[in-house]
C-alpha positions in Angstrom: -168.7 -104.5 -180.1 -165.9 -107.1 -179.6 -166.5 -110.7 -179.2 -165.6 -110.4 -175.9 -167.9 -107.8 -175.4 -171.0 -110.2 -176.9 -169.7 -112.8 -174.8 -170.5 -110.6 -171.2 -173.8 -109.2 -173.0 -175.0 -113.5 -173.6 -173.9 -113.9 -170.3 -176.1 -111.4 -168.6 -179.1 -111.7 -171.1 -179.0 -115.7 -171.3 -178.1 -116.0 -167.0 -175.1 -117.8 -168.1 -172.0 -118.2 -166.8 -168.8 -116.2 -169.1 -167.4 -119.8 -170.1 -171.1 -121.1 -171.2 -171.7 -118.2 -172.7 -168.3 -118.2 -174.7 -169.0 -122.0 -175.9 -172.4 -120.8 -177.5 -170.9 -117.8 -179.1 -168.0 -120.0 -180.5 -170.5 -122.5 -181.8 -172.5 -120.1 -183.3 -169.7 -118.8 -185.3 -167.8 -121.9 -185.4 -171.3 -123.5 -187.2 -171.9 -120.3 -189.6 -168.1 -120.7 -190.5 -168.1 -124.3 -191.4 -171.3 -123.8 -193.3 -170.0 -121.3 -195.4 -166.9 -122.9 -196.1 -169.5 -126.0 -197.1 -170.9 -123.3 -199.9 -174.3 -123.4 -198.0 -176.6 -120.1 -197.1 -177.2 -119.5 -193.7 -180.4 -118.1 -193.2 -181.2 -116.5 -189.6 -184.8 -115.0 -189.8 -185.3 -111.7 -188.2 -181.5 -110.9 -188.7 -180.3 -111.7 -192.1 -178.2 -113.9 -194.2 -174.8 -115.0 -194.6 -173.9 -116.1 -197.9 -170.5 -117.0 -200.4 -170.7 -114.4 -203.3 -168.5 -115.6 -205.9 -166.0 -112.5 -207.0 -164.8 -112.5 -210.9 -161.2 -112.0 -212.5 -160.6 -108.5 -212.4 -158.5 -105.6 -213.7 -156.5 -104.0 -211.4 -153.3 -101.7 -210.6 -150.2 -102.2 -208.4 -150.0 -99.2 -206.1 -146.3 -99.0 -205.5 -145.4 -99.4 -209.0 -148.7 -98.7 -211.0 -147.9 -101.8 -213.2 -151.6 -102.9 -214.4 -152.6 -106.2 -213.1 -155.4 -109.0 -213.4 -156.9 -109.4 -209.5 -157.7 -113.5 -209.4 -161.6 -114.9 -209.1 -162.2 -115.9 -205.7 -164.9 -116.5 -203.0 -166.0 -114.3 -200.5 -169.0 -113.9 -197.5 -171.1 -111.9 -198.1 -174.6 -111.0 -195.5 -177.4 -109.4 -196.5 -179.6 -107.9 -193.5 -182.8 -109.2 -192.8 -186.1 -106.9 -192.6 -186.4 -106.9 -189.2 -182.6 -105.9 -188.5 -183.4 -102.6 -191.2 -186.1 -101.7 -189.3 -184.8 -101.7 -186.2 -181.4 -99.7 -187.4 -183.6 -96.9 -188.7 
């Protein structure tokens, strides 16, 4: 599923029009982004959560040359499903 495609599926569900609909999706996001960039845990009961795992220095290798190198510590999102969202994938 695209974005567009979630955008038609909000459209029909909500009784929205395509550009309403597109505004709530784009908030959504747009507010789960900016909260994650904050370092805060987004926390959508019944679905999951989206989170910023922190991801240590690291060995690693250069595949064009095989020269070793050390892959830098960054951040990273991370989600973890809900219960709800298991259970109905099953």
């Amino acid at each position: 599923m695209t974005k567009k495609d979630l955008i038609e599926l909000v459209a029909k569900k909500a009784n929205l029009t395509n550009k309403a609909s597109r505004d709530a999706v784009s908030a959504t996001l747009n507010g789960i982004r900016d909260s994650l960039k904050k370092g805060e845990k987004v926390v959508i009961t019944g679905f999951g959560t989206f989170s910023v795992r922190n991801r240590e220095e690291r060995p690693g290798r250069n595949p064009k040359t095989g020269e070793k190198i050390t892959i830098a510590a960054r951040k990273a999102p991370g989600f973890t499903p809900g219960k709800t969202l298991k259970r109905a994938i099953r």
